[in-house]
N, C-alpha and C positions, 0 to 999 in steps of 0.2 A: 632093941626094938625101935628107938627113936631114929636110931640111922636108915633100916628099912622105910621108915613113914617120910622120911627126909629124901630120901632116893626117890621114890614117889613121887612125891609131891612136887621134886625138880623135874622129873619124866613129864607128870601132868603139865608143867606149864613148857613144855618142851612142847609136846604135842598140841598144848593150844595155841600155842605161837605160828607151828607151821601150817595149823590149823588157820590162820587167821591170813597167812603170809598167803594159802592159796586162793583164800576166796578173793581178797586183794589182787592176786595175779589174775585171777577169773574175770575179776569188776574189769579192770585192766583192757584188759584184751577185748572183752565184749563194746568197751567204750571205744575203743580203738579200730573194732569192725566197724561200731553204728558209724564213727566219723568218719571214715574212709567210706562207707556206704552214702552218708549224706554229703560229702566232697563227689561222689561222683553224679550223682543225681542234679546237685547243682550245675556240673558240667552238661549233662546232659540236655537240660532246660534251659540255660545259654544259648547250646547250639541250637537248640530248636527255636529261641528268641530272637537270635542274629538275624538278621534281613540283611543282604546280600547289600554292601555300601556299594553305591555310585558315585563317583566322584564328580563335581561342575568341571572342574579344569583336569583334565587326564594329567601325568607325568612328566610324559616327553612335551605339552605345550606348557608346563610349569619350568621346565628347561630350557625353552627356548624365551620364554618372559624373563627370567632372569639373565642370558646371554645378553639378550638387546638393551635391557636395561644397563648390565655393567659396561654395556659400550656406548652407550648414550650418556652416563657419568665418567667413561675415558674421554669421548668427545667434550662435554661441556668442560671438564676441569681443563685439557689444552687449551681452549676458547678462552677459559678466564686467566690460566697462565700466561698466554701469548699474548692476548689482547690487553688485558685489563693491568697486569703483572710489569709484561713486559711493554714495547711503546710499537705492537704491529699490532694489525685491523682483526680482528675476532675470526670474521671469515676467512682470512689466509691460510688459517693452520688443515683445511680442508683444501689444499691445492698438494700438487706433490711436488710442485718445484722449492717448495718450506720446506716439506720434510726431507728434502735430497739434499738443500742448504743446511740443515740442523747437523743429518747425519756427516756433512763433510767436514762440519765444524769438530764433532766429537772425534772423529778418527782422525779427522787431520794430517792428511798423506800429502 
């Protein structure tokens, strides 16, 4: 008789285990719609809060500020190599009879 009641009694807590494991799966799941549901709503209201950016400086004139600028620091660093560096006049390195002298220096034919 005590093995009967013993059989039981392991069934019952069987049963309230998977009893317990589906409401847990249920909680689960339902938590996991709401957040998914309030992940999307947040998106939603983003996109309806964006206001269309304008930008002051477009792209391509951001391109070309920085082009002239890194040529305006190629120019002055020759000015201060040549001039300062080395013993010619600052403004020479802006003629092209310098740079056709430099280049014949390096290749040297």
């Amino acid at each position: 008789m005590s093995t009967n009641r013993s059989k039981q009694a392991a069934q019952d807590t069987q049963s309230k285990k998977q009893k317990n494991k589906s409401k847990k799966n249920k909680q689960k799941s339902q938590a996991a719609e709401t957040r998914k549901q309030q992940k999307v709503k947040r998106k939603q209201e983003k996109i309806k809060q964006k206001k269309p950016r304008r930008r002051i400086f477009p792209i391509w004139l951001r391109i070309i500020i920085v082009v002239l600028l890194c040529s305006v620091a190629l120019i002055a660093g020759a000015m201060v190599g040549y001039g300062v560096l080395g013993d010619g006049a600052p403004k020479d390195i802006l003629k092209k009879e310098t740079w056709q002298h430099i280049i014949d220096i390096v290749i040297k034919e």
